[in-house]
N, C-alpha and C positions, 0 to 999 in steps of 0.2 A: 081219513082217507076217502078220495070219492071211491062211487061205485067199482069202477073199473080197475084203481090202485086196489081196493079187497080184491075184487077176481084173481088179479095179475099175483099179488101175495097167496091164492089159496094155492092157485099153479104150482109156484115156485117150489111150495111148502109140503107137493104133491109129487113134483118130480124129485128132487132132494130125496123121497125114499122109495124111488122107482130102479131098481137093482139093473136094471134092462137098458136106461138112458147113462145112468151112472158107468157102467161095463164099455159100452160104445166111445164114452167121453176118453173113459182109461185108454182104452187100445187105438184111439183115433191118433195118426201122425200129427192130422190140421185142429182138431177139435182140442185136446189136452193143451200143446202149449199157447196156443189162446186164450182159450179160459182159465188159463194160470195165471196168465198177462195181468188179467182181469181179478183172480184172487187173491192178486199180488198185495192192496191194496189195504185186505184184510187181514191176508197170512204173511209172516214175516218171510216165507222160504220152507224149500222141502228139507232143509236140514236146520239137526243144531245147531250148528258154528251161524248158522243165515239169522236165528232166533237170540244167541247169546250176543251176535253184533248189535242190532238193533236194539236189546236190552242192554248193554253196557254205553248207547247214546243216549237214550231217553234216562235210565237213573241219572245221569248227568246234568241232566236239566229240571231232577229234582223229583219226579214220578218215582210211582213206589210199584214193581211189577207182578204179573201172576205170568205163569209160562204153561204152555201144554202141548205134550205131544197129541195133534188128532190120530181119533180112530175110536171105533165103539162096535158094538154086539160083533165082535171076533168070538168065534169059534172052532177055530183051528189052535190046536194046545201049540204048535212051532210059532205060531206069528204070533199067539199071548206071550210067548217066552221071551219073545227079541223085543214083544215092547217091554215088558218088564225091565230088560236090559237098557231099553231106550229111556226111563225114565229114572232110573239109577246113574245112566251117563248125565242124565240132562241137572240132575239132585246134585251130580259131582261138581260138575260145568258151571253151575249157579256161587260156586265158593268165588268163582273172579268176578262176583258184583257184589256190593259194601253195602246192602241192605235186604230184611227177610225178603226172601220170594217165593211166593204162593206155588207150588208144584200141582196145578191140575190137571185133573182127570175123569174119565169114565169108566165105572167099574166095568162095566162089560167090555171095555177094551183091554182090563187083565184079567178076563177069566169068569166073568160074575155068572154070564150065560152058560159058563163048560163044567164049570164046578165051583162049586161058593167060598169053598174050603181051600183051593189052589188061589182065588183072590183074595180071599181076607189073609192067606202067608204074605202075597204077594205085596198088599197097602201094609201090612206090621212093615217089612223088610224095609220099603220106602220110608214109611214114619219114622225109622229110627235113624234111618241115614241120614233123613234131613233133620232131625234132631241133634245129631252131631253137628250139623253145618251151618243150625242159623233159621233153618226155614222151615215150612210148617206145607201140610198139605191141605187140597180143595175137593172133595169129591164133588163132580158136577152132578147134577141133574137132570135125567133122562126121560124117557117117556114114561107115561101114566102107569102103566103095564107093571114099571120095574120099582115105582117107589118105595112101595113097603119093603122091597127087597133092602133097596139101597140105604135107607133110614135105618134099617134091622141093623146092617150089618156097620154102618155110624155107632149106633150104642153101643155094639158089642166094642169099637175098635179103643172107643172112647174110655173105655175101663181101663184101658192102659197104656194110653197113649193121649197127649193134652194136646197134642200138635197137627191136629186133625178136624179140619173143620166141614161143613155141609151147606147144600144150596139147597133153596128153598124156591118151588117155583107159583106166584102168587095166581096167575090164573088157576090152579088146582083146587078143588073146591074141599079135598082134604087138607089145603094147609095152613088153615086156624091153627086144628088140632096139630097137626104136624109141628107149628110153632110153638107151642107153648110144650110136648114133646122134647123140643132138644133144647131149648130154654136151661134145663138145666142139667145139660152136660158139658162138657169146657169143648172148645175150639171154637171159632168164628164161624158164625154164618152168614153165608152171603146169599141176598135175596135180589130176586130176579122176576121180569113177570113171565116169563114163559115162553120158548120158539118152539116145542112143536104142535103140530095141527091135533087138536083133540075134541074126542065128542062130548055134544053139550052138556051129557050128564057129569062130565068128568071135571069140566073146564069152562073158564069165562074165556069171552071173545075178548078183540083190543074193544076198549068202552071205558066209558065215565066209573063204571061199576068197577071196572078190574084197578083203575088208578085206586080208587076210593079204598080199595081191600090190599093194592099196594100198602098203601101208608097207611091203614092200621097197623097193618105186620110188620111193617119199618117202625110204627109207633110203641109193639109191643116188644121188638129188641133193643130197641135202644133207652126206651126207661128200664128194663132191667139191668142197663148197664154192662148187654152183651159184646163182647165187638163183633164188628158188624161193618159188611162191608155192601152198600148199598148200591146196585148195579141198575142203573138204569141209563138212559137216553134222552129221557123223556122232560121237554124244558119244564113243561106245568108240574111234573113231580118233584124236579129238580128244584123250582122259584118255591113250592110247598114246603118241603124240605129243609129249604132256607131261610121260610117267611118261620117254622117253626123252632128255630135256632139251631137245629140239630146239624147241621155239617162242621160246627166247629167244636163238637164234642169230643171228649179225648178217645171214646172207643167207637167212632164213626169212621170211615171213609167210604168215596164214590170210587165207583169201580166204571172204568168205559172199555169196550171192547178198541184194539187196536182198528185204527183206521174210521172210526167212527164216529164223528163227533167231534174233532180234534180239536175245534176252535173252542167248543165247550169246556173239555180239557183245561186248557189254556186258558182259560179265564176262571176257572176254579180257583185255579196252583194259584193264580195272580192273585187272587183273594186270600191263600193262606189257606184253602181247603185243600187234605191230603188227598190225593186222585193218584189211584192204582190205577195202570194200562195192562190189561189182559191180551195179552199174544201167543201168540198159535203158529206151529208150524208143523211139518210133513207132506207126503202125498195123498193124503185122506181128506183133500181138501173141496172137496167138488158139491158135500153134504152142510157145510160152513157157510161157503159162498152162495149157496141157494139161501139158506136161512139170509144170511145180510140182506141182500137185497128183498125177501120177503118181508123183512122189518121196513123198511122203506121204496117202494119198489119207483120212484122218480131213480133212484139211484141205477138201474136199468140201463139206464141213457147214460151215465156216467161210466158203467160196465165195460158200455162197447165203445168208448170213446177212447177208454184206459187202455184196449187190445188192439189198438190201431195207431197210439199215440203215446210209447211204454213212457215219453220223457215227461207226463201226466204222473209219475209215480215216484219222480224223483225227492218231493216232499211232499207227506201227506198229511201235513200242517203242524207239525208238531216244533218246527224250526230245524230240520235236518236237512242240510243239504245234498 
């Protein structure tokens, strides 16, 4: 990134948890469905049915999906309840696609911040539903703050449930140990380097250094012959990856965020490398959208091009018309 692309990414990455620009965007008439326009690109839609179409074109074309409802640190026990509901319909809804799907989430979007004990009912109930149905779940990874939390409550979930996997985020300067940690408990992990803004002592910046600690910890799942789902963007990680044979190992896969990359996507599959497409949907989307464009911020210019020009959104390269 030059200078001015890290600036523009710290902004992004600054207002994204400014509760005050966030509130104005929700209640704005002109402001909201604009910037929707705009995070169209990345979220499939503010509902299921917007999420399960989309998912039911792209498995078709042979991608293997993760699904999530957004939303995180909720603290109202009424809106923990109706997502819980929301991720129970969404576990149901996944039975009309013909391969597992990743059910992700944020624990503090069921409860992790209100009570620890009302989330971890809340992931068993999930875990076992989509155990009946094929699929398996994702806890994401959240801020610095909440990891040990979120890790703790993986082990516990993992004593009784195998369908239950964790994200790992490598800029955190705890997650060597973190890795070798869940190394040996069952469910996937999927590793990531990290969107949100953290202090130095916590966190590496983007740099040669975080790639480098990337693929170690990509190096030390996949010889223990974890599965693992490898999430990144990033080509130089990716041609690494590949110069090390490991994408066509049988417990690998690349994971891409929907809308991101697509052409990348697309040239994987063609190669015969399994690529999961991670998609997202609801009104919780305005903390997502900032992150995207923080991860690249030329994509900026693409933003407001996309809110001015919706027919920019009709394919977003995946081959959909």
């Amino acid at each position: 990134m030059t200078p001015e692309e890290r600036r523009t990414a710290e902004i992004l990455r600054t207002i994204a948890r400014d509760e005050r620009i966030k509130e104005v965007v929700r209640t704005s008439p002109l402001l909201y469905p604009l910037l929707l326009t705009a995070a169209k690109r990345y979220v499939t839609g503010e509902t299921r049915a917007d999420a399960i179409k989309i998912a039911q074109r792209l498995e078709k074309m042979g991608y293997r999906l993760s699904i999530e409802h957004i939303g995180e640190n909720t603290l109202d026990s009424q809106i923990v309840n109706e997502a819980q509901r929301e991720f129970l319909g969404l576990t149901a809804d996944c039975s009309q696609l013909h391969t597992p799907v990743g059910i992700s989430f944020d624990l503090s979007h069921l409860g992790l911040l209100l009570d620890k004990e009302l989330a971890f009912a809340h992931v068993e109930e999930l875990a076992e539903r989509a155990r009946h149905s094929g699929h398996y779940l994702m806890i994401s990874m959240e801020e610095s703050t909440k990891t040990e939390a979120i890790i703790s409550m993986y082990e516990r979930l993992t004593q009784r449930h195998e369908n239950v996997g964790i994200t790992i985020q490598a800029h955190l300067h705890r997650s060597l140990d973190d890795v070798k940690r869940v190394l040996g408990l069952p469910g996937k992990i999927r590793l990531v380097k990290g969107a949100f803004k953290e202090p130095q002592e916590v966190a590496l910046g983007r740099s040669v250094e975080l790639n480098e600690r990337y693929l170690e910890l990509a190096d030390m799942c996949v010889r223990a012959g974890r599965e693992c789902s490898l999430a990144t963007h990033d080509q130089a990680i990716v041609d690494e990856l590949d110069g090390r044979d490991y994408l066509h190992r049988p417990n690998v896969e690349v994971e891409l965020l929907y809308g991101v990359r697509p052409e990348l996507a697309h040239v994987l599959r063609e190669k015969g490398v399994p690529v999961r497409l991670y998609l997202t949907y609801g009104t919780e989307w305005y903390l997502y959208l900032c992150h995207r464009l923080a991860e690249h911020p030329p994509h900026v210019h693409q933003a407001i091009a996309d809110m001015f020009d919706t027919a920019r959104l009709q394919d977003v390269g995946y081959g959909m018309s």
